[in-house]
C-alpha positions as a printed Julia matrix, in Angstrom:
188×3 Matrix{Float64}:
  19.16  -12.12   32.1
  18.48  -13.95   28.77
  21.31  -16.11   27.77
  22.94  -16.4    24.38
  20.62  -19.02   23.28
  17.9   -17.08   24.6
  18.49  -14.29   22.78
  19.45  -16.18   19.62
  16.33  -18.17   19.87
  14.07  -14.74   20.7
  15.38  -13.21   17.39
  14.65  -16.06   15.19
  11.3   -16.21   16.48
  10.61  -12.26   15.55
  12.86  -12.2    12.5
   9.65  -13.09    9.4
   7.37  -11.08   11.63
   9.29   -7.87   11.61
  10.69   -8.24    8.08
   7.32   -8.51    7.11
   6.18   -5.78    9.29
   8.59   -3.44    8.05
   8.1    -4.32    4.28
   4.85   -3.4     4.69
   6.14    0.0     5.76
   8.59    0.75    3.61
   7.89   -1.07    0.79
  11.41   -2.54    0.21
  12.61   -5.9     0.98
  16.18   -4.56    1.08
  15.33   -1.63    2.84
  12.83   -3.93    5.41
  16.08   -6.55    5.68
  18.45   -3.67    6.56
  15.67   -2.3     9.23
  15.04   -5.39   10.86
  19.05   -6.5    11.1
  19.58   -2.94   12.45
  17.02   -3.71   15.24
  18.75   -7.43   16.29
  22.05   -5.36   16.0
  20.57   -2.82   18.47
  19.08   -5.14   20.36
  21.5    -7.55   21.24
  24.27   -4.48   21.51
  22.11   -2.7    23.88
  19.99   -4.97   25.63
  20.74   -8.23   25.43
  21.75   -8.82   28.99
  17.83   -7.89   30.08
  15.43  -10.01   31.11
  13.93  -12.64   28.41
  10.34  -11.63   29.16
  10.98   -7.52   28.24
  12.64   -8.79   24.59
   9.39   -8.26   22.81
   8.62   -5.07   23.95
  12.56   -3.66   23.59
  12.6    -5.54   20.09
   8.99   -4.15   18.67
  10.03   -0.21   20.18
  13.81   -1.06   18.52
  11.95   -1.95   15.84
   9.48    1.42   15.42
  12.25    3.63   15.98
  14.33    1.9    13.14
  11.75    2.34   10.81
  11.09    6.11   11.45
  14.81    6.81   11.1
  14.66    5.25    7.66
  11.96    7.65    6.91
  13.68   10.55    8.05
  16.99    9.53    6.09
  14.54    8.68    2.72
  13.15   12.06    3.33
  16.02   13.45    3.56
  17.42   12.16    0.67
  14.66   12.35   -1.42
  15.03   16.04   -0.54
  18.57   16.48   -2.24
  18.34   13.77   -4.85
  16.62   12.76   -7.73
  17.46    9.14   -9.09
  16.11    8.78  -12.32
  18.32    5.39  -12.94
  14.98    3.99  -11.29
  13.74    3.76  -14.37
  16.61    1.98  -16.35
  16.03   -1.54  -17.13
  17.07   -4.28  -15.32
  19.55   -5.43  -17.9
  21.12   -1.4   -18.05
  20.22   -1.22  -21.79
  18.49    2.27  -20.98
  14.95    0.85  -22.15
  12.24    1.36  -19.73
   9.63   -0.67  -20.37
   6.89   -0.27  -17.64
   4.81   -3.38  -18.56
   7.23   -5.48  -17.54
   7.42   -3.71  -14.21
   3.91   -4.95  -13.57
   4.37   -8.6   -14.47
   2.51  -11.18  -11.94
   4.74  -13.91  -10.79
   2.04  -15.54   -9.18
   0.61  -18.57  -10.91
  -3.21  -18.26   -8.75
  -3.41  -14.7   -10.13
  -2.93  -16.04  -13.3
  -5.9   -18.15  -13.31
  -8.5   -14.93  -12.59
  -9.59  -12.86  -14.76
  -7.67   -9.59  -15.93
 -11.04   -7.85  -14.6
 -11.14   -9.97  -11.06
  -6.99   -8.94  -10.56
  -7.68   -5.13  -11.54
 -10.35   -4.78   -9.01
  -8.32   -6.6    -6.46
  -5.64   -4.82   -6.88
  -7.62   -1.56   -6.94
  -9.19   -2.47   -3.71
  -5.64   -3.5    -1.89
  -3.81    0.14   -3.22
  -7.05    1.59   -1.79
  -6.98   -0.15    1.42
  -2.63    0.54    1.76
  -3.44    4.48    1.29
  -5.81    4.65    3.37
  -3.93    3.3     6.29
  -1.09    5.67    4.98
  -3.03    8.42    5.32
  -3.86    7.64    8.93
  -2.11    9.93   11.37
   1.12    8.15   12.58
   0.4     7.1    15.99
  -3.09    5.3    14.76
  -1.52    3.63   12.1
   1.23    2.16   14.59
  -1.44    1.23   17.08
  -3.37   -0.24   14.36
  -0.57   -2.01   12.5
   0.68   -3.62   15.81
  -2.51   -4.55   16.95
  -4.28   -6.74   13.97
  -1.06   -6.68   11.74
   1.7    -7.94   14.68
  -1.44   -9.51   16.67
  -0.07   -7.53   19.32
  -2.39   -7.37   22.71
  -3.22   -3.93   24.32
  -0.44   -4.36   26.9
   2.27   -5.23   24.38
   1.39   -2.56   22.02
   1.29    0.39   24.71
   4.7    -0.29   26.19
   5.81   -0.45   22.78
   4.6     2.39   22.15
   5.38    3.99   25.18
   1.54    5.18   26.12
  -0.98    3.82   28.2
  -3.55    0.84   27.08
  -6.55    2.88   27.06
  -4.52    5.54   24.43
  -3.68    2.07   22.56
  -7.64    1.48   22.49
  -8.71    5.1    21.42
  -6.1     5.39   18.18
  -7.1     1.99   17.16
 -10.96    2.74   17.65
 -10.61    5.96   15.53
  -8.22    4.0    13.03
 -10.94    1.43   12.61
 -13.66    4.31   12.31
 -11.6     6.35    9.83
 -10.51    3.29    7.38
 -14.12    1.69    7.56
 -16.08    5.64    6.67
 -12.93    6.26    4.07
 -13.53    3.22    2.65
 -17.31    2.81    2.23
 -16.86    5.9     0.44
 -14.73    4.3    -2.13
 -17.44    1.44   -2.56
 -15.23   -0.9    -0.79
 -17.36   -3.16    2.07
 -15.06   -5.48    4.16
């Protein structure tokens, strides 16, 4: 049974990992912060007097099945509602301007060329729909495996198949991002 430290300690460990994780899911630091405090919540309520060694695995499955009910909810949602005030300014003045929207805070990106950021950009929106469009089981087996650095084992009893499943929808992921993408021009 993993003692308060333990757990504690476990958690902190995890916490940039999954925020970053689910950010890259949801692409919403205050929806990814909500998602990944949800899962510790869980967690700890639910499981926190297992074993240290099954932590990972309960955490990264917590984890998955926080993120799909946020995607179900936005869906949901997004179903009834139609929030325009997405567009208001940040300062509420009711002028939308969307060049400011787009404004690099990075000083490196700066220093290229407008031409060098377009195309990188271009190539990383290409790259980010393309896994999108990936059916939903590769994309998890793909994201945990070179995204979390997840092994076979740890990804299949996360996601609650066998290894050899793990290794088929990351094989096809692989095949389907690499054709989809040497379509588009782009050679990694």
């Amino acid at each position: 049974m993993a003692t308060e430290r333990e757990l504690s300690d476990f958690l902190k460990s995890v916490e940039n990992r999954a925020f970053k994780r689910s950010v890259y899911h949801v692409r919403n630091e205050e929806s990814a912060l909500d998602i990944v405090q949800d899962s510790m919540m869980k967690l700890a309520e639910h499981y926190g007097d297992k074993p240290v060694a099954e932590l990972p695995m309960l955490f990264q499955r917590i984890l998955s099945n926080c993120t799909l009910d946020w995607f179900r909810r936005q869906k949901t949602r997004n179903a009834l509602f139609s929030n325009m005030s997405d567009f208001d300014s940040a300062d509420g003045d009711g002028d939308f301007d969307l060049l400011e929207t787009f404004q690099s805070s990075d000083n490196a990106e700066r220093n290229e060329s407008a031409e060098d950021t377009t195309r990188r950009a271009q190539v990383l929106r290409e790259i980010d729909t393309q896994i999108q469009e990936l059916p939903a089981r590769q994309r998890e087996a793909f994201l945990m495996r070179y995204w979390e650095e997840m092994d076979v084992a740890e990804t299949a009893s996360a996601m609650g198949c066998s290894e050899g499943s793990v290794k088929t929808h990351c094989s096809r992921a692989v095949q389907s991002l690499s054709k989809a993408l040497k379509a588009r021009g782009i050679h990694l």
